[in-house]
Backbone bond lengths (Angstrom), bond angles and torsions (degrees), N, CA, C in turn:
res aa  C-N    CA-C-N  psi(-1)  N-CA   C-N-CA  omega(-1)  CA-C   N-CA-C  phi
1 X - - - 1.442 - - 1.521 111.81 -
2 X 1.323 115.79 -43.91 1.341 105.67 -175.81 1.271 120.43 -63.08
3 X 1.877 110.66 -46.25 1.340 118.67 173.44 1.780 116.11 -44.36
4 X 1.443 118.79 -27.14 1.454 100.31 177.86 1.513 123.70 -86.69
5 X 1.929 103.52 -3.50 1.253 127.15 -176.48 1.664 104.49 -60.44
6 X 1.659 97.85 -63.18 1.621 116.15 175.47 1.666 108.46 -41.34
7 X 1.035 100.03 -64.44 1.844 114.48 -165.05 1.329 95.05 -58.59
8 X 1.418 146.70 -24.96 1.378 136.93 166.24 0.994 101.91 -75.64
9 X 1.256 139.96 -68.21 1.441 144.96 174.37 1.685 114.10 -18.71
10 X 1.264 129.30 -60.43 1.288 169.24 136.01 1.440 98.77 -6.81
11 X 0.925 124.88 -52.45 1.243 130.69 -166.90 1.502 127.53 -116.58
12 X 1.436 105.80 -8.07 1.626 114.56 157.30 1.823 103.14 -88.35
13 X 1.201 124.61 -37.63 1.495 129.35 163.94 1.595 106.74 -36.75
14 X 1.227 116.34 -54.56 1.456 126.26 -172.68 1.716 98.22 -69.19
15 X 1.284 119.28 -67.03 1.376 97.55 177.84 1.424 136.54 -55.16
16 X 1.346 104.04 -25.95 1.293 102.64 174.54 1.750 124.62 -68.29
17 X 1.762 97.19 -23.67 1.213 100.88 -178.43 1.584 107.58 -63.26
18 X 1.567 105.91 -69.86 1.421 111.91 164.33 1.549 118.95 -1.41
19 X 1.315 111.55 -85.16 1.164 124.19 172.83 0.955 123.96 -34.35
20 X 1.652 131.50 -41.82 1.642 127.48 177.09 1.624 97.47 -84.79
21 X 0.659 131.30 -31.55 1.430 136.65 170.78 1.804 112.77 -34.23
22 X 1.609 98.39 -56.28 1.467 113.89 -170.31 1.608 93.31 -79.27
23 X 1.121 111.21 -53.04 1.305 101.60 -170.11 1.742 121.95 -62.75
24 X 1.021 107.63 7.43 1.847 123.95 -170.07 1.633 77.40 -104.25
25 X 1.677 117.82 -71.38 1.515 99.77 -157.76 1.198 127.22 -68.42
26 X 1.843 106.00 -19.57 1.377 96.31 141.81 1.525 155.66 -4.96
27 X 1.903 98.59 -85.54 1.039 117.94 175.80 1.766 107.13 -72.84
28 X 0.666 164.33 -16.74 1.583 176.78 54.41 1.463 91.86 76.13
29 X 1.587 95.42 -70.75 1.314 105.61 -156.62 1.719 120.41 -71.20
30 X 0.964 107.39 2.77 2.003 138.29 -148.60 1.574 76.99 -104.27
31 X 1.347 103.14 -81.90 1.538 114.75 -176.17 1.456 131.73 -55.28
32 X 1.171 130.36 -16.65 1.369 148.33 155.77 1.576 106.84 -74.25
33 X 1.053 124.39 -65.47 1.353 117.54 159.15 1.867 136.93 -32.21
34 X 1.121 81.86 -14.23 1.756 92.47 172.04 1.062 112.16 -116.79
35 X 1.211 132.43 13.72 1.593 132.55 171.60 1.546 108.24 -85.14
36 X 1.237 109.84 -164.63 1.408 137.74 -155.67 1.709 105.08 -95.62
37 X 1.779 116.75 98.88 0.932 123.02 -160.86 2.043 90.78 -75.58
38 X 1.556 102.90 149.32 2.131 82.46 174.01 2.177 84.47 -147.24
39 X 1.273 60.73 141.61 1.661 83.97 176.89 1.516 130.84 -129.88
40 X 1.062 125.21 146.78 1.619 136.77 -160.58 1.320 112.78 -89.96
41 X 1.587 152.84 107.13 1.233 127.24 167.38 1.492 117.86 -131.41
42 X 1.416 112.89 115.66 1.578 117.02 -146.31 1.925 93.05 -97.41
43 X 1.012 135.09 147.34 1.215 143.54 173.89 1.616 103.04 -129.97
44 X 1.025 92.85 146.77 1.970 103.02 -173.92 1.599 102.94 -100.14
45 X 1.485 113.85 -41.18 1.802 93.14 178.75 0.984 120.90 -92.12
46 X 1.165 109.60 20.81 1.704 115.38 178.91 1.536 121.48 69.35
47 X 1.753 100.04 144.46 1.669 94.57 177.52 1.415 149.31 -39.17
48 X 1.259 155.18 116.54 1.130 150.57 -91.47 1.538 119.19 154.06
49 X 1.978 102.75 144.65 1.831 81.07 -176.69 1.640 118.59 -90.00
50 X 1.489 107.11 33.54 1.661 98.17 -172.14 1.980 80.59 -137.90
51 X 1.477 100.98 93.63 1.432 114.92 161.99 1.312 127.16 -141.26
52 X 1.688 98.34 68.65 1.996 121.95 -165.65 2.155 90.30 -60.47
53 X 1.143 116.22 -36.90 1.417 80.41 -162.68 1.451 101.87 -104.72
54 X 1.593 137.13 12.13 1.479 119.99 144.23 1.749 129.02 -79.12
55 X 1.776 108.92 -3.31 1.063 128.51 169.32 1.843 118.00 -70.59
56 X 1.538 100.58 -44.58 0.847 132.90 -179.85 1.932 107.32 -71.38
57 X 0.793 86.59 -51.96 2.179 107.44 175.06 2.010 101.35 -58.24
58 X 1.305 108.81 -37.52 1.302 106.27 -169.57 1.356 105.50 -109.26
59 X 1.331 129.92 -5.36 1.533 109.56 160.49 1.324 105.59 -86.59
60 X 1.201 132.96 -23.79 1.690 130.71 -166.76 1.638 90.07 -82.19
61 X 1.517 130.65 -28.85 1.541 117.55 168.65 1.680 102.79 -59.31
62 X 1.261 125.04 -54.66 1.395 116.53 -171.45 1.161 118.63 -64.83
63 X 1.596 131.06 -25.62 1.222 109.73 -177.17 1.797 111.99 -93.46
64 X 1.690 101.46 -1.28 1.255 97.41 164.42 2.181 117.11 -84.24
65 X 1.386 111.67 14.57 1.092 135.17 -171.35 1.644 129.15 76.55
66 X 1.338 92.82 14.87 1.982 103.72 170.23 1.399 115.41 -77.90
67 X 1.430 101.03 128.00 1.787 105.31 176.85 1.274 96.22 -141.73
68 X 1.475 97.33 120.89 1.337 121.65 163.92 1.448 112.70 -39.20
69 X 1.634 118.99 148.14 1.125 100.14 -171.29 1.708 122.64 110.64
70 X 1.452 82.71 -88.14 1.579 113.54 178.65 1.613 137.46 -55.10
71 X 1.730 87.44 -76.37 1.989 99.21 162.90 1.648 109.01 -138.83
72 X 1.726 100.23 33.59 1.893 107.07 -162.29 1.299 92.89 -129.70
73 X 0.930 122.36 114.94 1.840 105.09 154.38 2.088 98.98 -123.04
74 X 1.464 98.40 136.01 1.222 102.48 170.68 1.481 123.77 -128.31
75 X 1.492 113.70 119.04 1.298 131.34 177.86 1.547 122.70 -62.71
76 X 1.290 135.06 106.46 1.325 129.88 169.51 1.514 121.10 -104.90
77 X 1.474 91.95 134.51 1.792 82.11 173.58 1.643 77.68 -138.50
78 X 1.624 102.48 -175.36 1.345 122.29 -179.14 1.705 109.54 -179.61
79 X 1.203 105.67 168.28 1.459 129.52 -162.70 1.090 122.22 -155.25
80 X 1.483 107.10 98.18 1.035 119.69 176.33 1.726 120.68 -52.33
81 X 1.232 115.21 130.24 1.758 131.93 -164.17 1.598 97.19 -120.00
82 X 1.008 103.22 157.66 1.711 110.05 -169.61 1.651 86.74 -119.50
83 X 1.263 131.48 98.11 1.684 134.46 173.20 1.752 94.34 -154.56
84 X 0.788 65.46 177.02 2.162 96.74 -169.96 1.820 87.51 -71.15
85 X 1.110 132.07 -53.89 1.156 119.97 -167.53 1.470 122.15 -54.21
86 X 1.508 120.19 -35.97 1.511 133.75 -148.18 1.809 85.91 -117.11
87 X 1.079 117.76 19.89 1.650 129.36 -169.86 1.350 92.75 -102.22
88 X 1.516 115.87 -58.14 1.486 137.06 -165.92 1.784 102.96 104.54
């Protein structure tokens, strides 16, 4: 009798662990989700004042509600390419 006492015992311990378990990765995941989205945007002719489609790239972030700053951070690099385009 006792032994089936333990083995219940034993095994509500285990669920309960479970349970705080889920409920931690839960919240984890809640809280990671509200951080600071960051994004990469590589350009080949390099920075410059004629850049219609990263202008274009960062108002469609704001009206999807990204603000730099805020919950956006955006990384630029670029590389300069030797083509007719980045020539003018």
């Amino acid at each position: 009798m006792k032994a089936n006492g333990t083995v219940a015992q034993i095994g509500l311990a285990a669920l309960v662990l479970v349970l705080s378990l889920l409920a931690t990765a839960t919240s984890l995941e809640a809280q990671k989700a509200a951080g600071i989205a960051r994004v990469g945007w590589l350009e080949v002719c390099g920075p410059g004042p004629k850049r219609p489609h990263f202008d274009i790239f960062r108002a469609r972030l704001a009206e999807l509600g990204y603000a730099e700053g805020k919950n956006l951070v955006i990384e630029q690099r670029s590389q300069v390419a030797n083509t007719t385009e980045c020539r003018g």
